[in-house]
C-alpha positions as CSV (number, residue, x, y, z in Angstrom):
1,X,-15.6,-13.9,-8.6
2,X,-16.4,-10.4,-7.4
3,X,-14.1,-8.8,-4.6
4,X,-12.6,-11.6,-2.9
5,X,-11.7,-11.0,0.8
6,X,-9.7,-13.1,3.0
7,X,-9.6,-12.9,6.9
8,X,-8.0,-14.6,9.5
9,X,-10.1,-15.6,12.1
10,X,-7.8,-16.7,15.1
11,X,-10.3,-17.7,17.9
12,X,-11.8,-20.0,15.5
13,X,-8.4,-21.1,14.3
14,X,-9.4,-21.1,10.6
15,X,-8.5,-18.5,7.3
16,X,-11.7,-17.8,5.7
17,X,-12.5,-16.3,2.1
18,X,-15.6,-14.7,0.9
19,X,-17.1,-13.2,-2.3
20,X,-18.8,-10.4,-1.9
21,X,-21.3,-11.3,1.3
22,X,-21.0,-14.9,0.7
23,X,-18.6,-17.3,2.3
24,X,-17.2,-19.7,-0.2
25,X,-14.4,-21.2,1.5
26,X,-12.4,-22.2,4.5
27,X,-9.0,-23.2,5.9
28,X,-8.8,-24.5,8.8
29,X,-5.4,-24.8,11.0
30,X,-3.3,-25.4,14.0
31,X,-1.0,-22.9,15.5
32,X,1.8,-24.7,17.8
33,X,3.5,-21.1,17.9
34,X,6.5,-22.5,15.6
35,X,4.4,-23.9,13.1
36,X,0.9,-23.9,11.5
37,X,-0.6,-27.2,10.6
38,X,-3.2,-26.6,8.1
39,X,-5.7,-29.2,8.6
40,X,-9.0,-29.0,6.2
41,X,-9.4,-27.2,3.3
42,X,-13.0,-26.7,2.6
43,X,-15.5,-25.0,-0.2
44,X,-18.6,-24.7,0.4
45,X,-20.3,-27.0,-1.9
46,X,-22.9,-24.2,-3.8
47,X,-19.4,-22.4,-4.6
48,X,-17.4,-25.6,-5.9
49,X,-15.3,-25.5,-8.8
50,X,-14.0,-21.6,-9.1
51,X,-10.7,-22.2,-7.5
52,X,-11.9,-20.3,-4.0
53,X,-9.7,-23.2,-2.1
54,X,-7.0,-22.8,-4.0
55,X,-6.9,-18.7,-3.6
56,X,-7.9,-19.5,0.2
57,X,-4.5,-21.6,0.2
58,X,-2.5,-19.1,-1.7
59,X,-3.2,-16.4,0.4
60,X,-2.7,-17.9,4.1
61,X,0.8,-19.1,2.9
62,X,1.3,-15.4,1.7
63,X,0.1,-14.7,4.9
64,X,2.5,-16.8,6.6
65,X,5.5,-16.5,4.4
66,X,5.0,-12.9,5.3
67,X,5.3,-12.9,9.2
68,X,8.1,-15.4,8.9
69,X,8.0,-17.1,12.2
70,X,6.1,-20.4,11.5
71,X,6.8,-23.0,9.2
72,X,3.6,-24.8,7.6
73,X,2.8,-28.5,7.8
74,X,0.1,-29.5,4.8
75,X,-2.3,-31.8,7.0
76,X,-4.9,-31.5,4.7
77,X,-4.6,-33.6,0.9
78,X,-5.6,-30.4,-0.6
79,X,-3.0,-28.8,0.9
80,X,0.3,-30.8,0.4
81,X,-1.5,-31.0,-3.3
82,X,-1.3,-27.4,-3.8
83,X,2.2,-27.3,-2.6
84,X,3.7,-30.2,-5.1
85,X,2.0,-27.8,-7.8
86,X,3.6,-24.8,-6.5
87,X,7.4,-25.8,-5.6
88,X,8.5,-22.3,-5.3
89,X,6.5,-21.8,-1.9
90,X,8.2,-25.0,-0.8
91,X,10.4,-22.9,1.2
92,X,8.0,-22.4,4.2
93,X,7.4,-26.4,5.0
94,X,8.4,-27.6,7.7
95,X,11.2,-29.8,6.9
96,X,10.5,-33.7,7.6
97,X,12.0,-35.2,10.2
């Protein structure tokens, strides 16, 4: 990995991460305005294997955790997979109902 840089790209409703010029991964979501469904998870498949979704899905719940106002809902496998092994970011799902 050399200088990892993560954007989020609202009109196409998705968090994306790239290494240096190359994009290696993507997160893909829904934005009710109260919560953010995060959908698809998604390396691409030349870049498999060096954690990029993992860092993709680390950083947009850093992203959201910082804004506050939405509450996440893991969608994507990946995603509620990432959250049972990190239990301290727990706090931003949205409860079940």
């Amino acid at each position: 990995m050399s200088e990892l840089t993560f954007t989020n790209e609202t009109d196409a409703s998705r968090y994306t991460l790239h290494d240096g010029g190359d994009l290696v991964s993507v997160l893909d979501y829904r934005d009710d305005g109260k919560s953010v469904a995060l959908t698809r998870a998604y390396t691409i498949p030349s870049f498999r294997g060096h954690g990029y979704a993992a860092v993709v899905v680390d950083r947009a719940v850093a992203a959201l955790e910082e804004a506050g106002d939405r509450t996440v809902v893991p969608v994507c496998w990946y995603v509620a997979d990432w959250f049972e092994a990190h239990p301290d970011r727990a706090g931003i799902l949205q409860p079940r109902r």
